[in-house]
mmJSON file of the N, C-alpha and C atoms, coordinates in Angstrom:
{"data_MODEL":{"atom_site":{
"group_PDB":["ATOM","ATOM","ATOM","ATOM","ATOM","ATOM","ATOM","ATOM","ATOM","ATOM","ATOM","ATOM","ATOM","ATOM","ATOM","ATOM","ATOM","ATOM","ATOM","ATOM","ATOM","ATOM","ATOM","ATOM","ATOM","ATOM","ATOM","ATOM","ATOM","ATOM","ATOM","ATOM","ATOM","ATOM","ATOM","ATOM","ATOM","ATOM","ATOM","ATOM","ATOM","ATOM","ATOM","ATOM","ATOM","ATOM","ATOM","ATOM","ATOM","ATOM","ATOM","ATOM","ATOM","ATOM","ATOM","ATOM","ATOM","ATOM","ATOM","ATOM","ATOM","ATOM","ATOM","ATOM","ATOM","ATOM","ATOM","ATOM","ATOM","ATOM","ATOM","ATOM","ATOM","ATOM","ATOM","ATOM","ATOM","ATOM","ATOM","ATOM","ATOM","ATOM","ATOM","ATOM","ATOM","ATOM","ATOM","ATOM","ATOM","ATOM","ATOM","ATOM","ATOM","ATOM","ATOM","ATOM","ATOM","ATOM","ATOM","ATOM","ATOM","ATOM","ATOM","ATOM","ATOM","ATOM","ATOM","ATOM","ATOM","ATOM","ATOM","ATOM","ATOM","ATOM","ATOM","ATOM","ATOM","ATOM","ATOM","ATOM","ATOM","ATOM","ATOM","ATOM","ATOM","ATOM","ATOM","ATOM","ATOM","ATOM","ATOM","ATOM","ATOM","ATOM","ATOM","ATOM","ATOM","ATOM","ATOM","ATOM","ATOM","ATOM","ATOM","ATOM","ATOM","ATOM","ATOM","ATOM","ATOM","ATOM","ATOM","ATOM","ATOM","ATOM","ATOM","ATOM","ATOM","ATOM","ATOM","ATOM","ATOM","ATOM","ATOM","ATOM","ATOM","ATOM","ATOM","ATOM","ATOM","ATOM","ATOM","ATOM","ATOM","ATOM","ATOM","ATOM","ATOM","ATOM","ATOM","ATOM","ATOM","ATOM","ATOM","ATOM","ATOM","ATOM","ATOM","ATOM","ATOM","ATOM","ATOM","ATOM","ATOM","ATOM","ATOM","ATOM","ATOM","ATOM","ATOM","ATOM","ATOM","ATOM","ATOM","ATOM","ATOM","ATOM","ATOM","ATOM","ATOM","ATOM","ATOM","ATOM","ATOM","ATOM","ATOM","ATOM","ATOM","ATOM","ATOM","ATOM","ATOM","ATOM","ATOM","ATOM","ATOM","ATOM","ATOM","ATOM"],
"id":[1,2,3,4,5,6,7,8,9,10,11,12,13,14,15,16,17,18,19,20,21,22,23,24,25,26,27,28,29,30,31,32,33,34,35,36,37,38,39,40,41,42,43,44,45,46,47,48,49,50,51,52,53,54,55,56,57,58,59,60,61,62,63,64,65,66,67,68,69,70,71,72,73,74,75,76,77,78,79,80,81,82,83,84,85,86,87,88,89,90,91,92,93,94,95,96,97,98,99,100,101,102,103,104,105,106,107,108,109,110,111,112,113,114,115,116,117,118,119,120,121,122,123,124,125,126,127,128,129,130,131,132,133,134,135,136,137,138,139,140,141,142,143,144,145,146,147,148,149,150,151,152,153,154,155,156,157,158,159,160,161,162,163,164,165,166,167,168,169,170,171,172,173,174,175,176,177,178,179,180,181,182,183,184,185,186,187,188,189,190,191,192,193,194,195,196,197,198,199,200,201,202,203,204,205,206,207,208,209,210,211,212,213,214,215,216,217,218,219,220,221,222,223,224,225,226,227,228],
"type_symbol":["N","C","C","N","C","C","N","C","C","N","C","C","N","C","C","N","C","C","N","C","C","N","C","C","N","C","C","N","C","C","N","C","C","N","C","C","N","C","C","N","C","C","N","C","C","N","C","C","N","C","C","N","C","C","N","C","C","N","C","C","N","C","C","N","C","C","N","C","C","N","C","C","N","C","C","N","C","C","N","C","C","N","C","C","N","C","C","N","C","C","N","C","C","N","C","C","N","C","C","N","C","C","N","C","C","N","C","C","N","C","C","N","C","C","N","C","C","N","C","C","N","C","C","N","C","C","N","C","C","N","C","C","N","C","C","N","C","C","N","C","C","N","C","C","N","C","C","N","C","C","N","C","C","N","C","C","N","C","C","N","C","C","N","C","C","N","C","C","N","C","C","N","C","C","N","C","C","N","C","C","N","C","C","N","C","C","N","C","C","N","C","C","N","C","C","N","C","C","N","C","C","N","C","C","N","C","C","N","C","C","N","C","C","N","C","C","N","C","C","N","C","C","N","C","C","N","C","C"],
"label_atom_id":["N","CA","C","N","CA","C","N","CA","C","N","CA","C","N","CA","C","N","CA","C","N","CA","C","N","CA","C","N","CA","C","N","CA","C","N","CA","C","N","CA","C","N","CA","C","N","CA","C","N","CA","C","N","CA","C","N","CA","C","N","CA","C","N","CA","C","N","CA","C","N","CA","C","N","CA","C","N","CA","C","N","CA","C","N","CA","C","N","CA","C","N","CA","C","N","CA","C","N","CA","C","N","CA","C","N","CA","C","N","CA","C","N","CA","C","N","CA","C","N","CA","C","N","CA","C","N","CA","C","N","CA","C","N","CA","C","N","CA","C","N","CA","C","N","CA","C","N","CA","C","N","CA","C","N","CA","C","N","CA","C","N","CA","C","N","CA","C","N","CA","C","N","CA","C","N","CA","C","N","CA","C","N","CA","C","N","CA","C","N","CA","C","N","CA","C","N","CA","C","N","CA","C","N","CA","C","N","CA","C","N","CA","C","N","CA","C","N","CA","C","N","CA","C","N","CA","C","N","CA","C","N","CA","C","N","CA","C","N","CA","C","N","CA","C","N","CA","C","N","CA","C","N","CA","C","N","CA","C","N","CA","C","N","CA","C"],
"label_alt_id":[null,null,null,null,null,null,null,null,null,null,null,null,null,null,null,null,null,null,null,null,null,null,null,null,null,null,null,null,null,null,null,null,null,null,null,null,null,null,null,null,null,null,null,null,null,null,null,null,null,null,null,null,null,null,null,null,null,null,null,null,null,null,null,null,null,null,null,null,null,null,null,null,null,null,null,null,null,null,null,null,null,null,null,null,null,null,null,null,null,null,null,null,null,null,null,null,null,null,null,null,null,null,null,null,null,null,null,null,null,null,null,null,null,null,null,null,null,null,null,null,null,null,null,null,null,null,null,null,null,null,null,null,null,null,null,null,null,null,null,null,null,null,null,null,null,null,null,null,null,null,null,null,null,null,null,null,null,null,null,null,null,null,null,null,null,null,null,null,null,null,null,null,null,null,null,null,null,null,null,null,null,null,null,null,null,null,null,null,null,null,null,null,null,null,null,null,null,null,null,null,null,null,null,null,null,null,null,null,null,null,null,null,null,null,null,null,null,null,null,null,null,null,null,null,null,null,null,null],
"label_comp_id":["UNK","UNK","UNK","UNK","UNK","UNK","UNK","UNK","UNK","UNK","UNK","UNK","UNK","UNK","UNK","UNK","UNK","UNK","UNK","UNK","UNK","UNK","UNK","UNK","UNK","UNK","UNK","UNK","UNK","UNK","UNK","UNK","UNK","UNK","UNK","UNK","UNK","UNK","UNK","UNK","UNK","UNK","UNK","UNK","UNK","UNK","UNK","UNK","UNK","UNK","UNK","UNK","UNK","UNK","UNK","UNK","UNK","UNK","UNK","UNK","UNK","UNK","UNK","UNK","UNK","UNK","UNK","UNK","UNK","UNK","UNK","UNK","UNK","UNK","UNK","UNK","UNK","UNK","UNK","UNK","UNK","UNK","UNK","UNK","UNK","UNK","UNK","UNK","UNK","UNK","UNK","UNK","UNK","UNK","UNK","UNK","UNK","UNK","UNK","UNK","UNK","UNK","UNK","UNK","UNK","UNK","UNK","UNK","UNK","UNK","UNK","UNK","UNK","UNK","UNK","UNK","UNK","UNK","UNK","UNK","UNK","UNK","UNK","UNK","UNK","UNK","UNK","UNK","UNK","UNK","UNK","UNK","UNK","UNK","UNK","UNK","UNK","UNK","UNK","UNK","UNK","UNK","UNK","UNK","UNK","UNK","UNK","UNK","UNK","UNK","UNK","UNK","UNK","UNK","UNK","UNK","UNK","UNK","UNK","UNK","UNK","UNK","UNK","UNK","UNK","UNK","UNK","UNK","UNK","UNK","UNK","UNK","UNK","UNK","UNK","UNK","UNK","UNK","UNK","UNK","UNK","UNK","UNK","UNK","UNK","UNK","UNK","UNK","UNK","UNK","UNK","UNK","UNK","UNK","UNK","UNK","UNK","UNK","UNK","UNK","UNK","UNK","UNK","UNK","UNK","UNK","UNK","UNK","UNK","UNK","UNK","UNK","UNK","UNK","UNK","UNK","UNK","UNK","UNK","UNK","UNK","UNK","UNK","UNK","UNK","UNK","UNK","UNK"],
"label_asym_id":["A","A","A","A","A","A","A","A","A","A","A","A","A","A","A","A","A","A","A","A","A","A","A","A","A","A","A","A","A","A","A","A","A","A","A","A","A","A","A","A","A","A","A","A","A","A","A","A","A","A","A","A","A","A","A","A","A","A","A","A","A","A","A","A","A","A","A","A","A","A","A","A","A","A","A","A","A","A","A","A","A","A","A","A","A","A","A","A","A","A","A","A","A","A","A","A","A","A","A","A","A","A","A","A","A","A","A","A","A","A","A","A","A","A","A","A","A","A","A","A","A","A","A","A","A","A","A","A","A","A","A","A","A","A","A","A","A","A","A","A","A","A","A","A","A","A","A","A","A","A","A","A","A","A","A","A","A","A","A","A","A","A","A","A","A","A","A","A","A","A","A","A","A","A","A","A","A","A","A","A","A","A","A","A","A","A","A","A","A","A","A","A","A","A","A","A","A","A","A","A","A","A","A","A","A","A","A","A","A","A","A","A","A","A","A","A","A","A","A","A","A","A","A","A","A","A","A","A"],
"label_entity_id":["1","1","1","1","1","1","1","1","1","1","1","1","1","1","1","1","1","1","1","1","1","1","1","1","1","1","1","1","1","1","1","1","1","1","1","1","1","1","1","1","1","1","1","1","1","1","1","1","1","1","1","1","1","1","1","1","1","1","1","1","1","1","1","1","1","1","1","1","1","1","1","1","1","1","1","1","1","1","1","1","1","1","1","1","1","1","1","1","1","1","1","1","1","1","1","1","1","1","1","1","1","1","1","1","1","1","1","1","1","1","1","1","1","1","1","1","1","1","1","1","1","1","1","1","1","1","1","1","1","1","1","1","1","1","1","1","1","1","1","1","1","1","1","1","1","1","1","1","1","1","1","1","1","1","1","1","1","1","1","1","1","1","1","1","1","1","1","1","1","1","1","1","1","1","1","1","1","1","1","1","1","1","1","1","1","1","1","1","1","1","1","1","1","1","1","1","1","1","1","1","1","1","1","1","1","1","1","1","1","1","1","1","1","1","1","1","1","1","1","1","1","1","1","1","1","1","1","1"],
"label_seq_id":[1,1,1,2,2,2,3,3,3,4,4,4,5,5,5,6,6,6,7,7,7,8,8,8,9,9,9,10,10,10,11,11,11,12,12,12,13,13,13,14,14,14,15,15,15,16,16,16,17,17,17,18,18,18,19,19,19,20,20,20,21,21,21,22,22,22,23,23,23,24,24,24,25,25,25,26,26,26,27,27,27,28,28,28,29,29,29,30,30,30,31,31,31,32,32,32,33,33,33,34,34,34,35,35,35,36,36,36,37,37,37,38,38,38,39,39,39,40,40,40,41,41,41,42,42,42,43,43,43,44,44,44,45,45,45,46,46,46,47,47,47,48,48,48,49,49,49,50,50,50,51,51,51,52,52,52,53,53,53,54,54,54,55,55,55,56,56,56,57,57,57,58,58,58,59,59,59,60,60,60,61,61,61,62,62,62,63,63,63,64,64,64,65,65,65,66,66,66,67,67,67,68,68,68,69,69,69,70,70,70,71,71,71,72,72,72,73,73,73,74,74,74,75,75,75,76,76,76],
"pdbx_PDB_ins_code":[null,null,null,null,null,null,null,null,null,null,null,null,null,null,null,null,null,null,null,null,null,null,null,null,null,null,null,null,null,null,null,null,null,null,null,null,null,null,null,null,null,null,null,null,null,null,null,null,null,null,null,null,null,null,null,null,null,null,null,null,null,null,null,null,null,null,null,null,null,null,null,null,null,null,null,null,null,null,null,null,null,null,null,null,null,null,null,null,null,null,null,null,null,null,null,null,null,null,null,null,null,null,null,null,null,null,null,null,null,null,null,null,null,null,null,null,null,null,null,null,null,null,null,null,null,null,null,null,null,null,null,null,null,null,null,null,null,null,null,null,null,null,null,null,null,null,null,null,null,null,null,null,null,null,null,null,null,null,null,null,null,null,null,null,null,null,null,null,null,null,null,null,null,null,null,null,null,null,null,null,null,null,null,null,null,null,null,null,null,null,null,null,null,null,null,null,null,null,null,null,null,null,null,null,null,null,null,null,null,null,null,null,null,null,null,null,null,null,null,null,null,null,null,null,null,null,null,null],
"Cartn_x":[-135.995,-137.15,-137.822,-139.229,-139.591,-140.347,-140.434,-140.733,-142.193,-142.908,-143.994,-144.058,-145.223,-145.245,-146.688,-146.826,-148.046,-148.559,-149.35,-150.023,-150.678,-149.768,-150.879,-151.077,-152.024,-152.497,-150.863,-150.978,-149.816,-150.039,-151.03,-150.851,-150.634,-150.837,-150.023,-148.864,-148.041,-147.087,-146.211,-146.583,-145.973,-146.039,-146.971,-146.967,-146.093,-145.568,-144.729,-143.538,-143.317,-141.858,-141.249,-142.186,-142.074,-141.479,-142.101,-141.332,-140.408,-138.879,-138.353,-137.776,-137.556,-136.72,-137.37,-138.938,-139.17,-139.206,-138.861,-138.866,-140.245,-140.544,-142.185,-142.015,-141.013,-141.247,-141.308,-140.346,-140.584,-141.775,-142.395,-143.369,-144.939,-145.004,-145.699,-145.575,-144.518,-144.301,-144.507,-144.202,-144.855,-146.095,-146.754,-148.481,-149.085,-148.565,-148.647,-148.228,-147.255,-146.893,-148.074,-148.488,-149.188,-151.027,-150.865,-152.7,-152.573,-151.54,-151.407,-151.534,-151.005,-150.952,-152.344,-153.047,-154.06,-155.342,-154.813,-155.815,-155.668,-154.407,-154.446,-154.542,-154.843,-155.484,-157.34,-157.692,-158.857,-159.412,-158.332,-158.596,-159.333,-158.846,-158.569,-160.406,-160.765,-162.091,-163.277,-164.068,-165.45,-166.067,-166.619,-167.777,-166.851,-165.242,-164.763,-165.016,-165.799,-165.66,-165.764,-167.235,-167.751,-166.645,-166.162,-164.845,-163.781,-163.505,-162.385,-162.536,-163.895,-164.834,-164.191,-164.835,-164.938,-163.442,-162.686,-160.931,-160.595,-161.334,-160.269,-161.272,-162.209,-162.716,-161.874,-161.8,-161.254,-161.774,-162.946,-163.502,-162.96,-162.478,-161.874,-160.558,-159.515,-158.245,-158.292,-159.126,-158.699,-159.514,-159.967,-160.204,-159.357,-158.59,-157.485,-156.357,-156.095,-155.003,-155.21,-156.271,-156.494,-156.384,-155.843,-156.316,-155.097,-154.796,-153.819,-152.61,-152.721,-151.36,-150.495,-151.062,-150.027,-149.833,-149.846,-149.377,-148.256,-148.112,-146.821,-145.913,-145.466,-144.946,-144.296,-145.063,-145.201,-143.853,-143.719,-142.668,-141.283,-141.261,-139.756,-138.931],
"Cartn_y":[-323.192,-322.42,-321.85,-321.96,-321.381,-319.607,-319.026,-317.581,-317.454,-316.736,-316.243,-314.616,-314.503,-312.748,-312.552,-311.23,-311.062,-309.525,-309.483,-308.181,-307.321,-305.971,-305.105,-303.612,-303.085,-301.603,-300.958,-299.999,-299.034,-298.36,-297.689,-297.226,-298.19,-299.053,-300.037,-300.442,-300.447,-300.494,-299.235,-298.139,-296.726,-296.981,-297.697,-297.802,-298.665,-299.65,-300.882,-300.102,-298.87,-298.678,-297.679,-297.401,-296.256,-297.067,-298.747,-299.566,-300.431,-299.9,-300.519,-301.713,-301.255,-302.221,-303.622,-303.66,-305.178,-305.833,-306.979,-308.048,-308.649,-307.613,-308.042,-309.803,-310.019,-311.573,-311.998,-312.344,-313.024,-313.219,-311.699,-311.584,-312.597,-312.402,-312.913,-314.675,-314.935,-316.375,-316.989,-316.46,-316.667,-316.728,-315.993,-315.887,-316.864,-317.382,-317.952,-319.384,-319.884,-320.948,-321.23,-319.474,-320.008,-320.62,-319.923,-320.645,-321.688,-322.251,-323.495,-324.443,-324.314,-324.844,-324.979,-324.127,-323.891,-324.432,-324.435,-325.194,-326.773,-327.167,-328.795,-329.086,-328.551,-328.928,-328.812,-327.823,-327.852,-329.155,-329.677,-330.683,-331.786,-331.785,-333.1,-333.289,-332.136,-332.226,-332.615,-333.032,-333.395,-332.08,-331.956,-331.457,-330.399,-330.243,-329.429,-328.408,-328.655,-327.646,-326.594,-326.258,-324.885,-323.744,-324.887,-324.078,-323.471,-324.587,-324.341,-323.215,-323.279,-322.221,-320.94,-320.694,-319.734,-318.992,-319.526,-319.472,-318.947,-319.628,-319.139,-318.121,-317.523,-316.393,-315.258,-314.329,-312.948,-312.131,-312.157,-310.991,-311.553,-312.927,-312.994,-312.599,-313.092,-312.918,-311.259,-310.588,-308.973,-308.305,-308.951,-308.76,-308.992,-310.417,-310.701,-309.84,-309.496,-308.91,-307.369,-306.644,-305.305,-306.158,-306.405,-306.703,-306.611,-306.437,-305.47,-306.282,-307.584,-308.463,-308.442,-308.009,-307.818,-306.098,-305.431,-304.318,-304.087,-304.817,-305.369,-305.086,-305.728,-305.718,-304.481,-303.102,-301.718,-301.832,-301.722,-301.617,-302.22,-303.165,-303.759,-303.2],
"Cartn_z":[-56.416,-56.007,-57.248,-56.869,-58.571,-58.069,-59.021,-59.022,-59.641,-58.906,-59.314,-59.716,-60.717,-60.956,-60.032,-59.36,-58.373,-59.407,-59.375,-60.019,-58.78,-58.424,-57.367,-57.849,-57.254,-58.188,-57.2,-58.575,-58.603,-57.071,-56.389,-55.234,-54.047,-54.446,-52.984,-53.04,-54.336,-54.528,-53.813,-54.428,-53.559,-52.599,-51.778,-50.193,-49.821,-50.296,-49.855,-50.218,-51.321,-51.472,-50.188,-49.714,-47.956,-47.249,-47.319,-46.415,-46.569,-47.503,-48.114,-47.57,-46.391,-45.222,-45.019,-45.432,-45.333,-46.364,-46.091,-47.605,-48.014,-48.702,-49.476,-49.717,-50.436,-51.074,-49.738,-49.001,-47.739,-46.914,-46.493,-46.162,-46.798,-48.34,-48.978,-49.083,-49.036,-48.728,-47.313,-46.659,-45.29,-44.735,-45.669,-45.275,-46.464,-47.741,-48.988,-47.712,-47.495,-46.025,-45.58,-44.336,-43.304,-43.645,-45.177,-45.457,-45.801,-46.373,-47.271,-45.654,-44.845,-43.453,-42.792,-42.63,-42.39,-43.09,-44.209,-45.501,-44.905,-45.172,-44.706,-43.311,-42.477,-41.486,-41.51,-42.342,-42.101,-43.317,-44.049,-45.275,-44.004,-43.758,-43.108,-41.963,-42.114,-41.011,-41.726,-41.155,-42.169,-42.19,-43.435,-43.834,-44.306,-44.945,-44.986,-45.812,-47.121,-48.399,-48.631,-47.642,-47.062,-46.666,-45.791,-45.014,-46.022,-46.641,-47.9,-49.109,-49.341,-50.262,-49.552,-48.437,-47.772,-47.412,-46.82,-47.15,-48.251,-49.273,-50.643,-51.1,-50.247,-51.092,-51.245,-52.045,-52.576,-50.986,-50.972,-49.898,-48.357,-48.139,-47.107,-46.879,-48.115,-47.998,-48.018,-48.868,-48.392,-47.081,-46.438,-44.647,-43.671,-44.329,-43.887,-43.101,-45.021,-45.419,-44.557,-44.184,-43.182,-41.973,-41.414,-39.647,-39.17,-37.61,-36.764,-37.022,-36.926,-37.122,-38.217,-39.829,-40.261,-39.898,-39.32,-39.071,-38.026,-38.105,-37.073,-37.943,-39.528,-40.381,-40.985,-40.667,-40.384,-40.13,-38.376,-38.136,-38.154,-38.782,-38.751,-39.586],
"occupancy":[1.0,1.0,1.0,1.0,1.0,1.0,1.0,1.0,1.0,1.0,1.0,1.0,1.0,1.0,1.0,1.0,1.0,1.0,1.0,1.0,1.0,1.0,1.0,1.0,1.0,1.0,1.0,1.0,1.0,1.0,1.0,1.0,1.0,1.0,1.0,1.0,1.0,1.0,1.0,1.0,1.0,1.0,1.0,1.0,1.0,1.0,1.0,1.0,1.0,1.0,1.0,1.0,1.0,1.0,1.0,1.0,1.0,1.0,1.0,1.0,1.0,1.0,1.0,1.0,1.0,1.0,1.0,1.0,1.0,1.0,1.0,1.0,1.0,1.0,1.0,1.0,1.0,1.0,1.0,1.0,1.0,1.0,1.0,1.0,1.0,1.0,1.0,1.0,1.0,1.0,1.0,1.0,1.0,1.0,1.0,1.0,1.0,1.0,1.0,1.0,1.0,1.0,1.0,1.0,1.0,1.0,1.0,1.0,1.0,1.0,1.0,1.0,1.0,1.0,1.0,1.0,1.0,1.0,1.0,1.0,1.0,1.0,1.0,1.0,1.0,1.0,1.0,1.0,1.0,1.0,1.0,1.0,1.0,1.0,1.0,1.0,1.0,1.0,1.0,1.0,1.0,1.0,1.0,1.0,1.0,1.0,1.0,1.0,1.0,1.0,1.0,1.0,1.0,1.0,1.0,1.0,1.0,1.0,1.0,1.0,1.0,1.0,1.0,1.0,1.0,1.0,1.0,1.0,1.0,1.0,1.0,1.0,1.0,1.0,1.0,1.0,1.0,1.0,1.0,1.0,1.0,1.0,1.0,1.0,1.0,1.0,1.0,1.0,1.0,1.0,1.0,1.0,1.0,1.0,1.0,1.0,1.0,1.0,1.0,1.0,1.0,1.0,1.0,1.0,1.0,1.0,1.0,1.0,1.0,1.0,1.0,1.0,1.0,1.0,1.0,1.0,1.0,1.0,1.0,1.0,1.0,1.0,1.0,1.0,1.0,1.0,1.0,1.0],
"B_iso_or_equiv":[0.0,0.0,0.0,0.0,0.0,0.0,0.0,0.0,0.0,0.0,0.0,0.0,0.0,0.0,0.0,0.0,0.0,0.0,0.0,0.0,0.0,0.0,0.0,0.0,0.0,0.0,0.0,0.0,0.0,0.0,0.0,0.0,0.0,0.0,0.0,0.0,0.0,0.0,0.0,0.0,0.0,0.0,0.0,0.0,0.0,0.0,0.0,0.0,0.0,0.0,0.0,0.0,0.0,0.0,0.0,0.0,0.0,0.0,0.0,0.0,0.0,0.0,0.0,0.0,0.0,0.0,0.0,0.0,0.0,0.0,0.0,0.0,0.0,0.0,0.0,0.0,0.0,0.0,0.0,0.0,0.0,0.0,0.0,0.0,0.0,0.0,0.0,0.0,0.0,0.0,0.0,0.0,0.0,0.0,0.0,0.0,0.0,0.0,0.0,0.0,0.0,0.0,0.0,0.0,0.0,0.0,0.0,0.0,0.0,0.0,0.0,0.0,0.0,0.0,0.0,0.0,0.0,0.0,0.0,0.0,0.0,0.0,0.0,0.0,0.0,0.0,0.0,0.0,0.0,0.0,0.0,0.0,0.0,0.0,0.0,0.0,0.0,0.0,0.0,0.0,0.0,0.0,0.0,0.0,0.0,0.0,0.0,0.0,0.0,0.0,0.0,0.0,0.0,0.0,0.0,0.0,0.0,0.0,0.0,0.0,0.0,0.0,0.0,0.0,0.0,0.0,0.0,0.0,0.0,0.0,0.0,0.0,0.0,0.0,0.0,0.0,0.0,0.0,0.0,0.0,0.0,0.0,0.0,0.0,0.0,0.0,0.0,0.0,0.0,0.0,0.0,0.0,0.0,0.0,0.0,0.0,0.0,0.0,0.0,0.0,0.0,0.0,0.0,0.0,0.0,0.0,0.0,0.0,0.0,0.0,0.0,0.0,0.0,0.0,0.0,0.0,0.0,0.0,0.0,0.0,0.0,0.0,0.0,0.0,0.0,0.0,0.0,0.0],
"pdbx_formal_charge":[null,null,null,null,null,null,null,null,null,null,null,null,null,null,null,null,null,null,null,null,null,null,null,null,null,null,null,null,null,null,null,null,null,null,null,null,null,null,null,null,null,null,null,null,null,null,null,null,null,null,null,null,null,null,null,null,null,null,null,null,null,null,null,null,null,null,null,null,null,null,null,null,null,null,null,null,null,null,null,null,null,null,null,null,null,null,null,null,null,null,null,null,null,null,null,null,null,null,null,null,null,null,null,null,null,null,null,null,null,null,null,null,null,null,null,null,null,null,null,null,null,null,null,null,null,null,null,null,null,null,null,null,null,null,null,null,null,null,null,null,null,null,null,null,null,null,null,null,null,null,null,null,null,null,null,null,null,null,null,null,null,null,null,null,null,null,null,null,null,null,null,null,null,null,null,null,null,null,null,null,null,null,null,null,null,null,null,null,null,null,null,null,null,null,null,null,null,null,null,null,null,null,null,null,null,null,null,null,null,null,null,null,null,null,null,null,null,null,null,null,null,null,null,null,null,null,null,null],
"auth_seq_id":[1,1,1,2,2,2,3,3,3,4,4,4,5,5,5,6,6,6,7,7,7,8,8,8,9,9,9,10,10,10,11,11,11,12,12,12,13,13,13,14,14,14,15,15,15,16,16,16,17,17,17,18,18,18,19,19,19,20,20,20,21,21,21,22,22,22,23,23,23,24,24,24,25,25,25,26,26,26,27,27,27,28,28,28,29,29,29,30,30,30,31,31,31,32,32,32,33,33,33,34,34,34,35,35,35,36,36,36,37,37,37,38,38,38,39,39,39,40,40,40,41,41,41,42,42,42,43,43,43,44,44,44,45,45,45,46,46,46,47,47,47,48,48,48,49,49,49,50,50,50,51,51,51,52,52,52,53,53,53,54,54,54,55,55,55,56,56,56,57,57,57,58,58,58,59,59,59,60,60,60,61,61,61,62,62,62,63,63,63,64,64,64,65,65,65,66,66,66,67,67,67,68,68,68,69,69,69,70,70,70,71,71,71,72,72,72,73,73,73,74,74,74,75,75,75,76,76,76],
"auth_comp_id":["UNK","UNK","UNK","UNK","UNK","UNK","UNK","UNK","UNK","UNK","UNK","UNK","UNK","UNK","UNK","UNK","UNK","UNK","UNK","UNK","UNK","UNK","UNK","UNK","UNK","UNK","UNK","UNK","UNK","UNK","UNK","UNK","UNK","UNK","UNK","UNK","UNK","UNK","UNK","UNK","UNK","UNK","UNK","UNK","UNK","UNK","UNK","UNK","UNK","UNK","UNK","UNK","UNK","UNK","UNK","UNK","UNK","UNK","UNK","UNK","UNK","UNK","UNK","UNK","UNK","UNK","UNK","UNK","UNK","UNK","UNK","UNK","UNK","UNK","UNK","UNK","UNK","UNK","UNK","UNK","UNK","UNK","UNK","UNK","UNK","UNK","UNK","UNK","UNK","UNK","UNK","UNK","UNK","UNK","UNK","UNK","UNK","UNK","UNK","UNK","UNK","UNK","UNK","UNK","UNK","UNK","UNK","UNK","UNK","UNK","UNK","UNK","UNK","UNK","UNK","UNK","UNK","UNK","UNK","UNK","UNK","UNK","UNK","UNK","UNK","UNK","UNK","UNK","UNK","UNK","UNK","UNK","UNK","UNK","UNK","UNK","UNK","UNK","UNK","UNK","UNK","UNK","UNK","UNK","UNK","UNK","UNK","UNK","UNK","UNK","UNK","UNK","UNK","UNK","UNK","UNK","UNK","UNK","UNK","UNK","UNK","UNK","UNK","UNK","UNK","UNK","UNK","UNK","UNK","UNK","UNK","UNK","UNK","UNK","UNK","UNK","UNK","UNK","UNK","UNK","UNK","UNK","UNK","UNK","UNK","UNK","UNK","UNK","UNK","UNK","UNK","UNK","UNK","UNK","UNK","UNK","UNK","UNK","UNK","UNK","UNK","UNK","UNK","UNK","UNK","UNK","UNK","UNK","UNK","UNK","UNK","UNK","UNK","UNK","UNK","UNK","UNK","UNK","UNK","UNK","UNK","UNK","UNK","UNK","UNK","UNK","UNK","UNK"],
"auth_asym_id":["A","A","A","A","A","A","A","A","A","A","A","A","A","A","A","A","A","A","A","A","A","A","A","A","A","A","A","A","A","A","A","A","A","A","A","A","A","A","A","A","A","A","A","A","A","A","A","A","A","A","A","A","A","A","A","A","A","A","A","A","A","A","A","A","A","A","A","A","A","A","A","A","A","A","A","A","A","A","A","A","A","A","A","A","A","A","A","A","A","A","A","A","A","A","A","A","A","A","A","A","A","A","A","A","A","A","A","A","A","A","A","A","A","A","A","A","A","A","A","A","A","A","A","A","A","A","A","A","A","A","A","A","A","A","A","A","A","A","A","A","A","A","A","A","A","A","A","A","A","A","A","A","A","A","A","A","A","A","A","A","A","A","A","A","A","A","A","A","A","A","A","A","A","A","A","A","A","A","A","A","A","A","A","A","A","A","A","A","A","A","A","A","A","A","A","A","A","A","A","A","A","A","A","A","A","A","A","A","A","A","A","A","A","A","A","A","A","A","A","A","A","A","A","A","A","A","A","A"],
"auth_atom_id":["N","CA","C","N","CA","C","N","CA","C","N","CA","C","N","CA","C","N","CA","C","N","CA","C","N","CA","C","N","CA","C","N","CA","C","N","CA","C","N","CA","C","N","CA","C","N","CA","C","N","CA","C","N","CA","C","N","CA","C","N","CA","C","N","CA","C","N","CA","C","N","CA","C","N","CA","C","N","CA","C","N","CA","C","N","CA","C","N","CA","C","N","CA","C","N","CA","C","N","CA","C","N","CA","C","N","CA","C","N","CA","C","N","CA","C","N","CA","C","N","CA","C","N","CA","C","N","CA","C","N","CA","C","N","CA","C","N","CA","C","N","CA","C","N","CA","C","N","CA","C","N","CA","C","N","CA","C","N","CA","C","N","CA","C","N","CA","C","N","CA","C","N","CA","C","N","CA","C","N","CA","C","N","CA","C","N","CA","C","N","CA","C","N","CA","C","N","CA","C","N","CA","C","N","CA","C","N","CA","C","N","CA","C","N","CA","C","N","CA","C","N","CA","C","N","CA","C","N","CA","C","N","CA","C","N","CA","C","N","CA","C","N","CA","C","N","CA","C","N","CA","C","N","CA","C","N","CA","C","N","CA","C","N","CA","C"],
"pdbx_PDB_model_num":[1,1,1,1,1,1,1,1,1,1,1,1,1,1,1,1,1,1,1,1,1,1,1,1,1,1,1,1,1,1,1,1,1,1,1,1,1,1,1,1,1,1,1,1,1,1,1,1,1,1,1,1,1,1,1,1,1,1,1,1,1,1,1,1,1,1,1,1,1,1,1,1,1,1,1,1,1,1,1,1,1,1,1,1,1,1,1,1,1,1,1,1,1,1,1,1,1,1,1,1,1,1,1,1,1,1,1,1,1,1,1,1,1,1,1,1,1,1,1,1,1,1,1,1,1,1,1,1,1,1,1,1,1,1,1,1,1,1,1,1,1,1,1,1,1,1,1,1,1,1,1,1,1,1,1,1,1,1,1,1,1,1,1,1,1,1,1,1,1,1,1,1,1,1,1,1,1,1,1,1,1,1,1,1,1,1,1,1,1,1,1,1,1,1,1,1,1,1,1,1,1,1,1,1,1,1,1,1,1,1,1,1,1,1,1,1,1,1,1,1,1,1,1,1,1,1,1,1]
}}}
């Protein structure tokens, strides 16, 4: 397995250490999984690029990243 380094501002870090009980890496690999999944299905459609652009924007993945489902994650 290979290891990556992730860079996040120091106050979200404090926030993830409140929730020690979940496994950040896991978590992050799982959603790092579910786009890569999501990406190759939408590879595969015509006229895809737009789509693909739009996916890998910054301002999507952090809209994403706020919405109720990972807040689920909260509680475990």
């Amino acid at each position: 397995m290979t290891n990556i380094t992730l860079s996040i501002e120091d106050s979200i870090y404090k926030q993830m250490r409140t929730y020690s009980e979940i496994k950040w890496s896991e978590y992050v690999r799982k959603m790092i999984q579910k786009r890569l999944q999501e990406l190759e299905i939408l590879k595969k459609l015509p006229k895809n690029e737009s789509v693909l652009t739009m996916l890998a924007s910054e301002e999507v993945l952090k809209k994403e990243w706020d919405n109720e489902a990972d807040e689920r994650w909260n509680t475990v």
